[in-house]
N, C-alpha and C positions, 0 to 999 in steps of 0.2 A: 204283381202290381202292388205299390205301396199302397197302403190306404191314410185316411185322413189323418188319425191317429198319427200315426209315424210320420209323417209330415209336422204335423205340429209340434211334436216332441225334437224333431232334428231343425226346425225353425228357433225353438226356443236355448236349444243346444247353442245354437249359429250365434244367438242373441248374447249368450251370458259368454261366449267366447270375446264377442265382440265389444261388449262392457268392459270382461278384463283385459281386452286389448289396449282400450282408452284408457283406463287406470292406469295400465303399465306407461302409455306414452306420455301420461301425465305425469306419472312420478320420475320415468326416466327429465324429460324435458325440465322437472323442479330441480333433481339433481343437478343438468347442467346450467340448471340457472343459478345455484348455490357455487357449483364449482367457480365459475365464472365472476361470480361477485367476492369467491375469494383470492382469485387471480387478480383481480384489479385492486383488491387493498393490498395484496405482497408487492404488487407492482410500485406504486404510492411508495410505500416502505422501502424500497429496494429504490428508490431516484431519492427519499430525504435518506435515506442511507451515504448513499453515491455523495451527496451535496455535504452533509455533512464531513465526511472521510477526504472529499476536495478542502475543505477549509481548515478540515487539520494538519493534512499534507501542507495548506501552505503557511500555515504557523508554524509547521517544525522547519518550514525548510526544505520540502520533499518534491520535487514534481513528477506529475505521472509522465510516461511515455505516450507520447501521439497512437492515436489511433491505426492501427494500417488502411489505407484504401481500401476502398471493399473494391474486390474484384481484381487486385493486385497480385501479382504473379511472382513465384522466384526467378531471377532472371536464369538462360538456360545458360550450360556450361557452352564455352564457343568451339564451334566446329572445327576440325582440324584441317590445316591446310589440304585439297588434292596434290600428291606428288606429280611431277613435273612428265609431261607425257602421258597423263591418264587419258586425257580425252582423244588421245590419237592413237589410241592403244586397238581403236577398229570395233566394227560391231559384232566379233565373233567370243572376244572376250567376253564382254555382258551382255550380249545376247539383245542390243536396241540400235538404234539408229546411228550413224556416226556423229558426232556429237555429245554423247551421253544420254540424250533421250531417248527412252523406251517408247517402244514399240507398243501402238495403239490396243488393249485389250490385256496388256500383260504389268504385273507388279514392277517396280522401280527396283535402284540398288538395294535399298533399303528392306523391301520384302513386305508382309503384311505388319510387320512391327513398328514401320515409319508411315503409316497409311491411318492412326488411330481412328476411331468411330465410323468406318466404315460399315454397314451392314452386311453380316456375314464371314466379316474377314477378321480372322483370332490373331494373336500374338503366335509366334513362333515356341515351339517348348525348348526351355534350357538346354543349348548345345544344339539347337536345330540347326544346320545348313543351308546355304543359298547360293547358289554360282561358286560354291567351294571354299566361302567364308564362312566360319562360324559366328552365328549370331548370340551375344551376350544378353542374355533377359534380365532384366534387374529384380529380385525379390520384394517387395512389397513389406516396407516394413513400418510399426506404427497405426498398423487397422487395424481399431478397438475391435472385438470381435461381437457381433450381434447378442444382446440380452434375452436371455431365455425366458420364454413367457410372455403373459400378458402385463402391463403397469397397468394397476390403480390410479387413478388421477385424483383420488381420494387423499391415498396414502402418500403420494410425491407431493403436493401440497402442504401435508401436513408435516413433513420432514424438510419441505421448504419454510413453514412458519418457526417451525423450532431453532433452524437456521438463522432466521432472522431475528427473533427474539436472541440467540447467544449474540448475534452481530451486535444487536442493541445493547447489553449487558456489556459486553468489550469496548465499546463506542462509551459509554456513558465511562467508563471506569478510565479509558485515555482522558477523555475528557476530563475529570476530577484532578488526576494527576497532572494534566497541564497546568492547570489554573493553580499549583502550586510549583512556587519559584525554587528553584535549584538549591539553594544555603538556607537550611534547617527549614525545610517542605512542612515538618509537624507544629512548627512553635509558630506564634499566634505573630503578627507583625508586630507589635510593642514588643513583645520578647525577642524578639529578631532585631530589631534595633540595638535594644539596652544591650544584649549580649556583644553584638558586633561594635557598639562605640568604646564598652567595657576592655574589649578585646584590645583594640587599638588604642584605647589611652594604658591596659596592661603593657603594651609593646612599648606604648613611649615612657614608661618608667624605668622599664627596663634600660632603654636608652639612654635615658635620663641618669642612672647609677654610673653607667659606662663612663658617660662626658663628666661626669664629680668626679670618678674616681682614677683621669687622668687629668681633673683643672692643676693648672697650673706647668703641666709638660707640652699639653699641643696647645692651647691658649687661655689666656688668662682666669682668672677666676670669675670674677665680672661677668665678662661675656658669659662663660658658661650658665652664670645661675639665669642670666636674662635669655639665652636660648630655652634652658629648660622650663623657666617659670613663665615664657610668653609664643616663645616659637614652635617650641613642639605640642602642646596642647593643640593651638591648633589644625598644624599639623594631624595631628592623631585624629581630629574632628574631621579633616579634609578626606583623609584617608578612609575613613568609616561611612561619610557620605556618599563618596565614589563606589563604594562596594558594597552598600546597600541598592545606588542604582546600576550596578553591574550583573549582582546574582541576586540581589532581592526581587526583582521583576519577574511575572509567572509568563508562559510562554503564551497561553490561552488568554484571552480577554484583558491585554493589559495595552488598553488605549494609552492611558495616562501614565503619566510616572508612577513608580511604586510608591507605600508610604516609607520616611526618611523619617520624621519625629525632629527636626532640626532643632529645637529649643533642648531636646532631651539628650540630645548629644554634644550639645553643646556646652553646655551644662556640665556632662559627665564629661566629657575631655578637660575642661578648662578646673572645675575643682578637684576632681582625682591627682592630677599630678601635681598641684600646688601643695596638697593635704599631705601625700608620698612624700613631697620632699621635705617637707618639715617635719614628717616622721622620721626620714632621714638624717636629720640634722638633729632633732633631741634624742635618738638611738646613737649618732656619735656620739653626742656630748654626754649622756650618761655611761659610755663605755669608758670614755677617755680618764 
């Protein structure tokens, strides 16, 4: 017979067991409160994710594909017609009723393979038999195969935030490159101007040479100097303007029109080629 002693020593036993029991359901229980509150910020994260990747989709131009039904099926392949005389073929053939229905208590044409979820009753093995048909089992293909072990919800988490943080580094770094317009993404929009009116009143000099240096075969000289010293400038400004608002506009955030600089190009078309073509003309005449 135990006596006091032992008694109180296996009471106190029972106690400090029962203490670290509460500890551990504490600490388990703070765990899942940690986990849990980091599932609902990757969640948060993961919908401004979504929202955000919807509105760049529809600034480039992208749309996602609809969702499928939940609960939507592939439709099945269609049955193939009964050959002509099947169902009066008697019930010694298949073995049921005249008509084609079986016999109360027994499996169908079909066998235990066209019966699914029944209890008890398996599929057929590859090449099984039935009424001296052979039945085709289809293999099963595409089943991830069960992961070995236990998962961390710790560690899946935490390979889930890492995830999301790359998504947000990718997301921000699209985003950056949006918001820079297609024709020279690195130069500042003043330099994007000056270059591109530059460009176009270069062209219209060049044109400019062209029409001099057939004045007087396709039309008179006159005209020509008054095309180049009033029409094609410009021109050259028209052209510059148009192509600033064509490829100077970023894909991201571009409410308004881009900037044009119109005084600046105007400017630049309209005395570049007046200045050309009098350098034109005192380069002739000192050659001459």
């Amino acid at each position: 017979m135990a006596t006091f002693a032992e008694y109180a020593a296996l009471a106190r036993q029972l106690a400090d067991q029962r203490r670290e029991t509460d500890r551990d359901a504490v600490a388990a229980d703070r765990h899942r409160s940690a986990l849990r509150a980091t599932l609902d910020q990757l969640t948060r994260r993961l919908d401004a994710q979504s929202h955000r990747l919807d509105q760049l989709g529809r600034a480039a131009g992208v749309t996602a594909d609809p969702p499928a039904a939940q609960g939507a099926r592939p439709a099945s392949p269609a049955a193939s017609p009964a050959p002509a005389g099947a169902g009066a073929s008697g019930a010694g053939a298949s073995g049921g009723r005249a008509g084609g229905s079986p016999e109360p208590g027994t499996v169908g044409a079909g066998g235990a393979a066209a019966a699914p979820g029944r209890p008890g009753v398996g599929a057929y093995p590859q090449g099984a038999t039935t009424t001296g048909a052979v039945v085709a089992v289809p293999a099963a293909a595409g089943v991830p195969a069960p992961r070995a072990g236990g998962v961390d919800p710790g560690a899946e988490l935490a390979e889930a935030r890492r995830l999301a943080d790359e998504a947000d580094r990718l997301i921000g770094l699209t985003e950056t490159v949006g918001r820079r317009p297609p024709l020279l993404p690195a130069w500042s929009p003043l330099a994007r101007a000056l270059a591109v009116y530059a460009a176009c009143a270069a062209a219209g000099v060049v044109l400019a040479m062209v029409l001099l240096g057939v004045a007087g075969v396709v039309a008179s000289p006159g005209a020509v100097y008054v095309a180049t010293c009033g029409a094609l400038p410009v021109l050259c400004f028209v052209a510059g303007y148009l192509v600033l608002g064509r490829w100077g506009r970023s894909a991201l955030g571009a409410d308004g029109p881009p900037p044009r600089f119109v005084p600046l190009g105007f400017v630049t078309c309209v005395l570049l080629m007046p200045l050309a073509y009098c350098g034109y003309l005192v380069l002739f005449r000192l050659l001459r």
